[in-house]
N, C-alpha and C positions, 0 to 999 in steps of 0.2 A: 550430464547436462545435454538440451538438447544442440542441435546444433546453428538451431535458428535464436537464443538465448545464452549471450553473451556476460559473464561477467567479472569485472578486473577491480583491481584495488590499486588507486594510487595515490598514495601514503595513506592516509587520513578515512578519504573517499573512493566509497564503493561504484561502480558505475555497471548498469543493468540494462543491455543494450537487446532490444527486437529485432535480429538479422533474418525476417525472410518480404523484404520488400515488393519481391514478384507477386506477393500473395495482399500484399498492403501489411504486415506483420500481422494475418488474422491467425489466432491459437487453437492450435492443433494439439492434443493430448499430452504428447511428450514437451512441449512449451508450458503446457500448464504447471506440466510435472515440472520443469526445469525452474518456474519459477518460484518455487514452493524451493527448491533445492536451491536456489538464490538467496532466498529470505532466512534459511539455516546457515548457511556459510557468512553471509554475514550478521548473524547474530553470535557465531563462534567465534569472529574478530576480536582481537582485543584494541585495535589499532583504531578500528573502522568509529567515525564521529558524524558520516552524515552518508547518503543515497545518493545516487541520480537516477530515473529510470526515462529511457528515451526511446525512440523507433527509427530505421534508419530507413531512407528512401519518403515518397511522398504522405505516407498515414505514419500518425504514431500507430494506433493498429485499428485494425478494422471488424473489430469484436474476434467473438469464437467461429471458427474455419467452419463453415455450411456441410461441406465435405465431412468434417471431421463427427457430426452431431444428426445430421438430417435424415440418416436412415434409423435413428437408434430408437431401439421399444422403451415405451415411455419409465417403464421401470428401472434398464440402465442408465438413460439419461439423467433418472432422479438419482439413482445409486452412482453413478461412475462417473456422467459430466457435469451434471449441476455443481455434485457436493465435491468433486477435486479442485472445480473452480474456487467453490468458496473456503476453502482450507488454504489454497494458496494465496489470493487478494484477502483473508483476514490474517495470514503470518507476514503479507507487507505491511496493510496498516498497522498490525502492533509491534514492528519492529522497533528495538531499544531505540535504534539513532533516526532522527527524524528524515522525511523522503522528502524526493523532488523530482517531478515530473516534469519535464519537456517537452511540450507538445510543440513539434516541427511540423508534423502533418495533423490532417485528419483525424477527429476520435470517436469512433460509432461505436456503439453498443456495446460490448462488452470490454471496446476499450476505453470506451468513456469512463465504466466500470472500473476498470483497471486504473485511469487518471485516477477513480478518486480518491483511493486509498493512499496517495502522496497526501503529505503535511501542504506541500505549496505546490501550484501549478502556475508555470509560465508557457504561455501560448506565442504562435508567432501570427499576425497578422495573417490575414487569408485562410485561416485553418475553420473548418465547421465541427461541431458537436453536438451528438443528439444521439436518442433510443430510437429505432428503425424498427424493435422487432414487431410489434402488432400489424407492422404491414408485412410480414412474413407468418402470421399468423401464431408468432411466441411471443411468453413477455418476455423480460431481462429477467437472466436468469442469478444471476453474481453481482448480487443486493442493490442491482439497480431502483428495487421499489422501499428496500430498505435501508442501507446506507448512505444513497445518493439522498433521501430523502430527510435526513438525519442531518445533515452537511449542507446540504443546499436549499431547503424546503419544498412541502410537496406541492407549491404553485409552480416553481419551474419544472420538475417531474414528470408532474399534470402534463403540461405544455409540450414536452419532450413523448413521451409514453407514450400518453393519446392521441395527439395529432400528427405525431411525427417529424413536429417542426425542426430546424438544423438551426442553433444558434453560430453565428458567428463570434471569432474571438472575442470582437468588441464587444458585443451582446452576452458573451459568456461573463465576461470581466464585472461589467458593470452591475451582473444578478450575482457577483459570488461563486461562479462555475468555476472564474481562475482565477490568478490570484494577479497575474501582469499580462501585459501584452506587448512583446518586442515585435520592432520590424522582420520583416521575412531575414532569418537565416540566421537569428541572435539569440534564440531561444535557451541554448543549449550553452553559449558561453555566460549567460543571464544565470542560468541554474549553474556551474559549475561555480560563478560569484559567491551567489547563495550561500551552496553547500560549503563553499571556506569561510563565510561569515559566521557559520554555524559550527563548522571545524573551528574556530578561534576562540568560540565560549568555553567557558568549564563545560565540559564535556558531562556531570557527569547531574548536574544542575539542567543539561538542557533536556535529557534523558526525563528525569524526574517530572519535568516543565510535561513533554511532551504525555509520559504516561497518564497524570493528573488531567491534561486538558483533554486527553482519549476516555478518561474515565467520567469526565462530564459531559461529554458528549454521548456516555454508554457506548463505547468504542470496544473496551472493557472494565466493565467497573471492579471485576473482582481481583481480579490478579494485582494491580497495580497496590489496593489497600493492603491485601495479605503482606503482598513484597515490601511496601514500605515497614511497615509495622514486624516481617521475620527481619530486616536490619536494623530495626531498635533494636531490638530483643538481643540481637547477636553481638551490640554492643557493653552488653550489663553483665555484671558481676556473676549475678544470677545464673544465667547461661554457662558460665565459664564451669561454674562451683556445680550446676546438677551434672555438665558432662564428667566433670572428677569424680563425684560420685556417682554416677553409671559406672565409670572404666574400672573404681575401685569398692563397686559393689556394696556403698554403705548409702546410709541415708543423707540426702541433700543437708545444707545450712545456710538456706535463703536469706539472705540479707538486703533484700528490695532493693538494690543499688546495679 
């Protein structure tokens, strides 16, 4: 893990913390990496029922590190920052237990991208959001024209993308960008609510809830059908009677049950 990407389990709840605030928590390589290494650990939980992902200091983060991306030949960037970007913001969004983002600070560009892949985002007053890159001469690279577009529609996008306008929490809320808006400094205990409102469901009911509505959304459509459909399967007779006859090398005796 990196060491600017923090993340602890307490009980139930995962919490997924951005420690390099001198920097506004913008993502540096080994953060990307770290967060990708976040989204396996908690999906090997067996305990874990919901997320938090937050930023600590004045930005939840402030995209991808300029540093980290701004000298690189356009073929590594496609090969090594674009696509590690999107490996790890699509193993948050498809994570089993559902997310929650905290937006305490600021979220530019590719952390906006970042926000969006939580299930719920709670903003705190004062905070701005918006895609900056075309006045840097990039687009969003980590499905800012695709996800966000998906989630929020491509009129606020437009608005963000092309002009570079900065919505405010309020303005965010009210187009669907987030989902509450607390006073400065409540953000975080607003999301830790949540995520125990969410830890108190059937855990396993709210999983399912979440895959389904990621899959009408085309978040991912295919995994979720297979998955549902290889746990029928795993419950019938059927299943039970061809593994007996694999192990003892005769022919099955399907009985559609």
């Amino acid at each position: 893990m990196s060491p600017f990407v923090e993340l602890t389990f307490r009980g139930p709840i995962a919490h997924i913390v951005l420690r390099r605030p001198d920097k506004l928590n913008a993502l540096d390589r080994d953060m990307v990496d770290a967060l990708a290494e976040a989204a396996r650990a908690i999906e090997a939980s067996r305990e874990a029922r919901a997320a938090i992902l937050s930023g600590e200091g004045k930005a939840f983060c402030a995209g991808g590190d300029i540093a980290a991306w701004g000298g690189l030949p356009p073929l590594e960037m496609w090969r090594d920052w674009t696509r590690a970007g999107h490996r790890a913001f699509e193993a948050l969004a498809r994570l089993r237990v559902p997310l929650i983002a905290a937006l305490t600070g600021h979220a530019f560009g590719g952390g906006l991208e970042l926000a969006a892949v939580a299930d719920i985002r709670v903003a705190e007053s004062g905070i701005k959001l918006g895609l900056p890159e075309t006045g840097l001469g990039m687009i969003p690279g980590w499905s800012g024209t695709q996800r966000l577009v998906r989630r929020f529609g491509a009129s606020v996008v437009r608005r963000m993308a092309l002009t570079g306008y900065l919505f405010t929490a309020e303005e965010a809320c009210e187009l669907g960008l987030v989902d509450e808006v607390t006073p400065e400094g409540e953000a975080l205990a607003r999301a830790e609510r949540l995520a125990g409102d969410v830890a108190a469901r059937g855990p396993l009911a709210v999983q399912m809830a979440k895959a389904m509505i990621n899959a009408a959304e085309g978040e991912d459509r295919d995994a979720p059908i297979e998955g549902l459909a290889g746990a029928l399967t795993a419950m019938t007779d059927d299943l039970a009677e061809g593994v007996a006859a694999f192990k003892e090398k005769r022919a099955p005796r399907f009985v559609g049950r």
